[in-house]
C-alpha atoms as one frame of an Amber mdcrd trajectory, in Angstrom:
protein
  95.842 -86.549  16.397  96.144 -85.239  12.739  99.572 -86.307  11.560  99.229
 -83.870   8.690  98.345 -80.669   8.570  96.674 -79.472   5.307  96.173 -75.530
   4.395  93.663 -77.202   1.832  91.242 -77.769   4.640  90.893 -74.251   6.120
  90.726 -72.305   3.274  87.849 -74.602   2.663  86.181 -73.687   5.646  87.366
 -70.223   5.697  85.780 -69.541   2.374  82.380 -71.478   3.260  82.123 -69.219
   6.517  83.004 -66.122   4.878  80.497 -66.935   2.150  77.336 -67.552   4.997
  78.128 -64.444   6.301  78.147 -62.463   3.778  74.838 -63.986   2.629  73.352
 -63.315   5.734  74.208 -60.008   5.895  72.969 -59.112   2.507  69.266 -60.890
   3.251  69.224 -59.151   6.792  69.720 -55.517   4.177  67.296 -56.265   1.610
  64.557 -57.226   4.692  65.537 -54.247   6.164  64.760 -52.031   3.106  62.013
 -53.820   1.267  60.056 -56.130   3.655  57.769 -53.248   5.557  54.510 -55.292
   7.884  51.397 -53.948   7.205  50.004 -50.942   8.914  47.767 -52.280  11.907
  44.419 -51.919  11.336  42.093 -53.966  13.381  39.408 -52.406  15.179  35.772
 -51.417  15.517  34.655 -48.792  12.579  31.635 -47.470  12.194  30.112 -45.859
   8.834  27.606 -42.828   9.572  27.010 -42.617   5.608  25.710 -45.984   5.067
  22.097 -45.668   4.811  20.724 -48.150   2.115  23.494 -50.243   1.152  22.256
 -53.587  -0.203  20.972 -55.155   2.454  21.782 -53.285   5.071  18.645 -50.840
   5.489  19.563 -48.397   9.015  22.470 -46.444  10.016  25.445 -46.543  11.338
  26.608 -49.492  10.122  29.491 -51.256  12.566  32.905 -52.854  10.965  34.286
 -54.995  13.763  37.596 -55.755  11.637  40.274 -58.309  12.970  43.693 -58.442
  10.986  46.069 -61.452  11.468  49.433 -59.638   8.919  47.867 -58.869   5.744
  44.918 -60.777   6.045  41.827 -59.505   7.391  38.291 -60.720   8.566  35.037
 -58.253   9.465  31.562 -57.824  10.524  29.821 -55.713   9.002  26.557 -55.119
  11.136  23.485 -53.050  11.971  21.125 -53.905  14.896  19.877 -56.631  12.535
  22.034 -58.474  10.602  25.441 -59.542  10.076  27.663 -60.016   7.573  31.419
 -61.524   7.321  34.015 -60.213   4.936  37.229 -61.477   4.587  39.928 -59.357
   2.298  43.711 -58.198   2.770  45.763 -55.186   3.021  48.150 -54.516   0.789
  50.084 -51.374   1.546  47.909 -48.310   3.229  44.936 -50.225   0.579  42.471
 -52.645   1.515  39.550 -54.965   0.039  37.366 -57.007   1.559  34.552 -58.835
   0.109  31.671 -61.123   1.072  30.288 -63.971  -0.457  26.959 -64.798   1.135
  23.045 -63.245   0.152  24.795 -59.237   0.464  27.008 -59.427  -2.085  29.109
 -56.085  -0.883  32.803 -55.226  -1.583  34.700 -52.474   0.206  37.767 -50.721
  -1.394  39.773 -48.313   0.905  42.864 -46.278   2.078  44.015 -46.246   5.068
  44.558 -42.360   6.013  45.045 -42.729  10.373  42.910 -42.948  12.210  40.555
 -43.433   9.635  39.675 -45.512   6.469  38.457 -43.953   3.280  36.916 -45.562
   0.487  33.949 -47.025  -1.372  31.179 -49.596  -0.575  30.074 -51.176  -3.473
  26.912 -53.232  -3.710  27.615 -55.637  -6.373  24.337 -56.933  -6.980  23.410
 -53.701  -7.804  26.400 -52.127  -8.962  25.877 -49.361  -6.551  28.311 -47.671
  -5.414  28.572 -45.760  -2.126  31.520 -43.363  -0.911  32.527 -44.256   2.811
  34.731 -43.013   5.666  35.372 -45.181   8.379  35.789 -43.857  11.505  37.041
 -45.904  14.616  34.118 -46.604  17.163  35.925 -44.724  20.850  33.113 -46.594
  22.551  35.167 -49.712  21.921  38.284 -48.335  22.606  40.092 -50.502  25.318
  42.464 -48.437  26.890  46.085 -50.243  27.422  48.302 -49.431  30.342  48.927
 -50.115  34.045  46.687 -52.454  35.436  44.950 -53.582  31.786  43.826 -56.932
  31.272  43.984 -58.821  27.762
């Protein structure tokens, strides 16, 4: 047993636990306030305006979008061909881009339940005005008795 008791010793302690309080208190505030996750997004889309865009030559056009926080990866596809575009959100604003032989970027705002913005074909430097509009064959309703 402690022969001596020193005061030394538990204002030392006192202080330190008083100090990771309040520290954790003020970075559970500013997450609170500042840190907001991005809006979810993920979903099939389809684009009735896209007619001749790059290489991309019938319409609609179908955006099967998957979003993993602000990161996102898409399809973009006709009855043809395929193309993958990976971009982020930052915000209610998105880009994605692809890299292969359709060299495409799209730029847009996220106004629920749609996405408006502009397709740009950057080969060409063509660039084509765009509302995205969520595909309800796809929709999967969620509820009793739903599946994952």
């Amino acid at each position: 047993m402690m022969k001596t008791f020193n005061y030394r010793y538990i204002i030392f302690y006192s202080l330190s636990i008083l100090f990771v309080i309040i520290l954790f208190n003020t970075v559970t505030t500013y997450g609170a306030n500042n840190l907001k996750a991005a809006p979810p997004i993920g979903g099939v889309y389809l684009i009735r305006e896209a007619k001749i865009i790059g290489c991309f030559q019938s319409s609609p056009l179908t955006l099967n979008l998957e979003q993993s926080g602000i990161y996102l990866a898409g399809k973009l596809s006709d009855n043809a061909k395929t193309l993958l575009l990976t971009g982020r959100v930052r915000g209610d604003k998105l880009k994605l881009e692809s890299s292969k032989i359709c060299n495409l970027t799209l730029t847009g705002k996220v106004i629920k339940p749609n996405i408006k913005g502009e397709l740009k074909d950057n080969s060409s430097s063509a660039i084509f005005p765009v509302t995205l509009e969520p595909d309800q064959r796809e929709q999967k309703p969620l509820g009793k008795g739903a599946t994952h």
